[in-house]
C-alpha positions in Angstrom: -4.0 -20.3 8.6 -5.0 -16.7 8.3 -5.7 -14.8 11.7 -7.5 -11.3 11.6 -7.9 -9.2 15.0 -10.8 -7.4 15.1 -10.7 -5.5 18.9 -13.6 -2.8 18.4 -16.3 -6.2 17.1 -20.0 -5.2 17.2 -23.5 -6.4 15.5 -24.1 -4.1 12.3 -27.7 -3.9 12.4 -29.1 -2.3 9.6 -32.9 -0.9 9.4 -34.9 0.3 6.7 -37.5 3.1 7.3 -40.2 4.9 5.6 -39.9 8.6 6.0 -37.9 8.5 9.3 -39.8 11.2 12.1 -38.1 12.1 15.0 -39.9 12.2 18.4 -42.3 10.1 16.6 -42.3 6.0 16.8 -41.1 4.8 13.5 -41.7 1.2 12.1 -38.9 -0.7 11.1 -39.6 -2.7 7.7 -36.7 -4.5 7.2 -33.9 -5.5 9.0 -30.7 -7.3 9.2 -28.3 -8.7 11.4 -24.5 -9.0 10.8 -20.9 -9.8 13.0 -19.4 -6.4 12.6 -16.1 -4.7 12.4 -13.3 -4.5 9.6 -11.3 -7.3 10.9 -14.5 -9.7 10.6 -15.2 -8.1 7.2 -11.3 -9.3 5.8 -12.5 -13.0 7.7 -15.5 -13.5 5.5 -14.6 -12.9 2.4 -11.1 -14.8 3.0 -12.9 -17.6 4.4 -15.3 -17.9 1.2 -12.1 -18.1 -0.7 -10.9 -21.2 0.9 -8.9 -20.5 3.3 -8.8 -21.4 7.4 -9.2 -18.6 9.3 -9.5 -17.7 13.0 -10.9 -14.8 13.8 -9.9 -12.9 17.7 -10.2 -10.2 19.7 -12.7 -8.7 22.3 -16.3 -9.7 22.7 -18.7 -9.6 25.6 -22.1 -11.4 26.7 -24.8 -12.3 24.6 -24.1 -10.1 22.0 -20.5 -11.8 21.7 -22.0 -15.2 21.7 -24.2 -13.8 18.9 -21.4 -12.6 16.8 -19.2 -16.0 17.2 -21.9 -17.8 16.1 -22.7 -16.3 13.2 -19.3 -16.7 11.9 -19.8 -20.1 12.1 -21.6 -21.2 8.8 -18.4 -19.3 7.1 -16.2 -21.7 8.5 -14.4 -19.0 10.9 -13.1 -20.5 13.9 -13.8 -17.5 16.6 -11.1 -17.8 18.9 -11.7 -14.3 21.1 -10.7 -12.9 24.5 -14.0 -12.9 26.8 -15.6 -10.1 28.4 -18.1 -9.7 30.9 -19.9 -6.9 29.5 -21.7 -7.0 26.8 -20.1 -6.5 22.8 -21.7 -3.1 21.3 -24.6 -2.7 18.1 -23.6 -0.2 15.3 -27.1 0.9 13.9 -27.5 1.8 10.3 -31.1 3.3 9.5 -31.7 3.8 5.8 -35.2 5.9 4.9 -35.9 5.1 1.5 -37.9 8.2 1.2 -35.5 11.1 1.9 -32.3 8.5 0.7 -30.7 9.5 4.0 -28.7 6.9 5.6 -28.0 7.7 9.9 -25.9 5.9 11.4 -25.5 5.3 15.8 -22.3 4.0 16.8 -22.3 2.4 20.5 -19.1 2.9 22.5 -19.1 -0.3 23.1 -17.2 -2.0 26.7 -13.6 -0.7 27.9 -10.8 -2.4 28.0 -8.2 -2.3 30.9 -4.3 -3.5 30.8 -5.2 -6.3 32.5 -7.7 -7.7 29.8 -5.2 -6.4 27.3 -2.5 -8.1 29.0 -4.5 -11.6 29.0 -5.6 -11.4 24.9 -2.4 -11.1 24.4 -1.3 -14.0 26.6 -4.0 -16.1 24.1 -2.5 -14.0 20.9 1.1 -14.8 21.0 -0.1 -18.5 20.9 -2.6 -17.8 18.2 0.4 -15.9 15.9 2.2 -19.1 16.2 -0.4 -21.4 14.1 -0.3 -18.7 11.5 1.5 -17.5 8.2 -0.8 -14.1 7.7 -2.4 -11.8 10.3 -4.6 -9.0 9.5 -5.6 -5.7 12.2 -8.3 -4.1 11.3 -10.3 -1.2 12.4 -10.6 1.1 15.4 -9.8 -0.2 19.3 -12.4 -0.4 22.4 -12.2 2.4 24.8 -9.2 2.2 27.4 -6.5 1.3 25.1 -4.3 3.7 23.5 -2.6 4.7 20.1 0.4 2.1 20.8 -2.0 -0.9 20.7 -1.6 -2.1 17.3 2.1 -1.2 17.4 2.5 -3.4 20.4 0.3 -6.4 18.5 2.5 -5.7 15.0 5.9 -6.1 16.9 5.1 -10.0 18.5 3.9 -11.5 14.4 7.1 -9.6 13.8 9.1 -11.4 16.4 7.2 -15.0 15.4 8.4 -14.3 11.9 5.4 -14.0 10.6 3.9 -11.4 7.6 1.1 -8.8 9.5 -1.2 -6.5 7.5 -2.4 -3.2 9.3 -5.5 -1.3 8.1 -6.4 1.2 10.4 -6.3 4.8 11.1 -4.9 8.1 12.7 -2.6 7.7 15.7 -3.4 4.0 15.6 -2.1 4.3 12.3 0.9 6.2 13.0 2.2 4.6 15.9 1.3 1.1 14.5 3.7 2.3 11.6 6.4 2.2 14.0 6.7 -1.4 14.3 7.0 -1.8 10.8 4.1 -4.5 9.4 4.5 -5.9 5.9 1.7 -4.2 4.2 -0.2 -1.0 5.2 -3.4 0.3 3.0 -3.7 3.9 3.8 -6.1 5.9 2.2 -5.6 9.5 0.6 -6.3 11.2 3.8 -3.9 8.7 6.0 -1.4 9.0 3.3 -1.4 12.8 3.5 -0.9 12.2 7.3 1.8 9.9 7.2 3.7 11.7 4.1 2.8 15.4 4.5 2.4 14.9 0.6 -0.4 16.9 -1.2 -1.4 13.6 -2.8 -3.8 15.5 -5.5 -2.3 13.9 -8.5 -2.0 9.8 -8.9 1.9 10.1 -9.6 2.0 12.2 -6.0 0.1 9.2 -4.6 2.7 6.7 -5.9 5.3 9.0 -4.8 3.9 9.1 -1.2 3.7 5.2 -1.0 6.8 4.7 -2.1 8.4 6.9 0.5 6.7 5.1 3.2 8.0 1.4 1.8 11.3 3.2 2.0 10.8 3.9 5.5 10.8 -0.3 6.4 7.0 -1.0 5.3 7.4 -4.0 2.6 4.2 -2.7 0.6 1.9 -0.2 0.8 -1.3 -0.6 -1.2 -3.4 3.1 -1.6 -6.7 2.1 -3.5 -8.2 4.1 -6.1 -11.5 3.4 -6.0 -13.4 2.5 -9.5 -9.5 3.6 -10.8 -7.9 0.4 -9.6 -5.0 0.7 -6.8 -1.3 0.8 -6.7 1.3 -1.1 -4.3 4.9 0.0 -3.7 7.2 -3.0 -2.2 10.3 -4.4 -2.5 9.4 -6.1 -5.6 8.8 -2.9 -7.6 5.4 -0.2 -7.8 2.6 -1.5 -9.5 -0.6 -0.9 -10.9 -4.2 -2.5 -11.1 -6.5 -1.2 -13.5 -10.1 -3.1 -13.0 -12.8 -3.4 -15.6 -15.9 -1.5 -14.9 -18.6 -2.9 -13.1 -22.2 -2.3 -11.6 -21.4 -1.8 -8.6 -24.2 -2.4 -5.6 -22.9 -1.7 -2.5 -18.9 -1.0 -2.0 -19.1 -0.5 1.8 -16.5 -3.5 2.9 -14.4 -3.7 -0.4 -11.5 -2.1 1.3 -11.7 -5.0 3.3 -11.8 -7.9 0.9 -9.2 -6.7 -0.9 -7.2 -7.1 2.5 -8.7 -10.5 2.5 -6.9 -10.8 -1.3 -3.6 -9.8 0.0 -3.6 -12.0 2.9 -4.8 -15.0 0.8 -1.8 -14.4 -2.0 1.0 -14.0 0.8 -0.3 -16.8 2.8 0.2 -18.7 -0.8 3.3 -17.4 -1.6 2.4 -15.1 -4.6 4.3 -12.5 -6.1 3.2 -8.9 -5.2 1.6 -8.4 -8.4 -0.2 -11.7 -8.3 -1.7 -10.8 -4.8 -2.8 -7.5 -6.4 -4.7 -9.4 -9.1 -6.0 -11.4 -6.4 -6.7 -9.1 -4.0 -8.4 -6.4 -6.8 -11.0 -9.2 -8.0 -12.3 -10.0 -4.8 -12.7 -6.7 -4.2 -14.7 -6.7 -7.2 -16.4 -9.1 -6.7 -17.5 -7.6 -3.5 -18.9 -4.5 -4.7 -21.0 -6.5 -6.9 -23.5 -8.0 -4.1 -25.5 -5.7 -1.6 -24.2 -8.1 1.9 -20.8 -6.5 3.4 -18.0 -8.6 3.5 -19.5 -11.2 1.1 -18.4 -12.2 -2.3 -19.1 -15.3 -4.8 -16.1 -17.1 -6.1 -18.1 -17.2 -9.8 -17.6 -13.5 -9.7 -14.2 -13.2 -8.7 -12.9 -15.8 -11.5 -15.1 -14.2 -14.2 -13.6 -10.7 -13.1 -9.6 -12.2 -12.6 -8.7 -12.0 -16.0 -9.9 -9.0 -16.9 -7.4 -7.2 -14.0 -4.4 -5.4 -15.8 -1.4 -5.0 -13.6 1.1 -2.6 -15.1 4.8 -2.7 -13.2 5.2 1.5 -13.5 
C-alpha cells in the first residue's frame, strides 16, 4: 500500500472568464471542481496505475467531506484526521481574453499540537500497513518547520521507505531526518547546497552532495530535458522524448507517484526513473491535474533513455 500525506488539502476550483473587470460582477463560464493539494495529486495518478492507496491528513466540514468523496471513484481510501472547521478553496481564474491566470489561496483552518498530536496517534498506525509514504506540499497554519521532520523520523523508525517533496524550511528541517528520496527543484537545491546550479553537471554535483549527506536519492527534474537521480545505486539520467504537452501543472507530482510505485515494487533506481518519467509524461499530455491514461504511459515507456553518468 502506498500512503501520501497531504496536511495543507483544499478544493482547486478553477474558473474561466471572459475579460475579467474588477469591481465589476463577472460571469463565470466554466468551472471545475477538484480534491486539491500535492499529496492528493501523487494519490491520483498512483492510484490509476494500480496501486492501493490511502490517502491522510487534515480536512474539515463539508468541504472535507467533499474532497474524500471525490477520491472515491479513484479507488483512494481517504483515511484523514477530522476537523471542525471547514477544509479551504484554492481559486484559479483563467480570462481567456487577456491569457492572465489569478490565482486566491485561502489560508485555510489552524492546526494546534493537540490535533497534531492525535493525526499522529492515527499515522503511526497508518505507516504500519505501508511499504511507501509520500509528503507532499505546504502545512496548515499553527504548525512549524519541524513538522515533516517529525512525520519522516516515525516511517523511518517503522522501517519503511518515505519520499519528501516540499519546500523551504519545511524542506530543510525535514532533510534532517533523512527520507529516502527528496525532489528539490533548482531553487531548493541552491538552498540546500549553496551551489550556483547554472550548469546541468553543477546540478548533478549538488544532488549528489546531498545523497552523500544520508538522503538515498535525490531526483532534480529538468523539465522537457528529462531529470537526474543520485543514490546509492549510481547518478543517472532520463532523457524523454518530446511531446505536446497540454498542461504540466501536477507532473512533478506524478512522477512522485512513479517513484513510489517502483519502490513499493522493488525496482532498481533506474527502473523507477523510467517509471516515474513516463507517467510524468503521460501527465503533461491531458489538461486534468494529477490525471494520466495508462495507454499513454506504455506508449511513452519505451521511448525513455536512462543513461548511468
Amino acid at each position: 500500500m502506498i500512503l501520501t500525506v497531504t496536511l495543507n488539502a483544499a478544493i482547486d476550483k478553477r474558473y474561466v472568464v471572459e475579460g475579467a473587470k474588477m469591481g465589476e460582477v463577472n460571469r463565470v463560464k466554466e468551472c471545475a471542481y477538484t480534491p486539491g493539494g500535492k499529496g492528493l495529486n501523487v494519490s491520483k495518478p498512483a492510484a490509476i496505475a494500480g496501486a492501493r492507496v490511502v490517502a491522510t491528513g487534515f480536512v474539515g466540514g463539508h468541504a472535507g467531506a467533499y474532497i474524500e468523496d471525490s477520491l472515491k471513484p479513484f479507488g483512494i481510501e481517504p483515511a484523514f484526521y477530522h476537523m471542525r472547521e471547514e477544509s479551504r478553496s484554492c481559486i484559479n481564474i483563467w480570462d481567456t481574453v487577456n491569457k492572465v491566470q489569478t490565482e486566491y489561496l485561502e489560508p485555510g483552518f489552524t492546526v494546534s499540537e493537540e490535533d497534531f498530536q492525535g493525526f499522529l496517534t492515527r499515522f503511526q498506525e497508518l505507516v504500519k500497513e505501508a511499504s511507501v509514504v509520500t509528503m507532499s506540499g505546504s502545512v496548515p497554519k499553527g504548525l512549524d518547520a519541524t513538522a515533516y521532520q517529525r512525520l519522516v523520523g516515525i516511517v523511518k523508525d517503522a522501517g519503511k521507505k518515505v519520499i519528501l517533496d516540499t519546500s523551504g524550511k519545511l524542506l530543510s528541517e525535514g532533510i534532517k531526518s533523512k527520507p529516502t528520496m527528496v525532489k528539490p527543484n533548482i531553487d531548493e537545491i541552491r538552498m540546500l547546497t549553496g551551489s550556483r546550479c547554472e550548469q546541468e553537471r553543477e546540478i548533478i554535483e549538488a544532488a549528489e552532495k546531498i545523497h552523500a549527506g544520508g538522503v538515498e536519492a535525490v531526483a532534480v527534474s529538468l523539465g522537457a530535458e528529462g531529470s537526474v537521480v543520485a543514490s546509492k545505486e549510481g547518478t543517472f539520467r532520463a532523457h524523454v522524448p518530446k511531446i505536446d504537452a497540454v498542461n504540466t501543472v501536477g507532473c512533478g507530482d506524478s512522477m512522485i507517484a512513479g517513484f513510489a510505485l517502483g519502490f513499493s515494487e522493488g525496482l532498481p533506481i533506474e527502473e523507477s526513473l523510467k517509471k516515474a518519467s513516463a507517467i510524468s509524461a503521460a501527465a503533461a499530455l491531458r489538461k486534468e491535474t494529477g490525471f494520466f491514461v495508462k495507454e499513454d504511459m506504455e506508449r511513452i515507456l519505451p521511448q525513455i533513455e536512462i543513461t548511468r553518468l
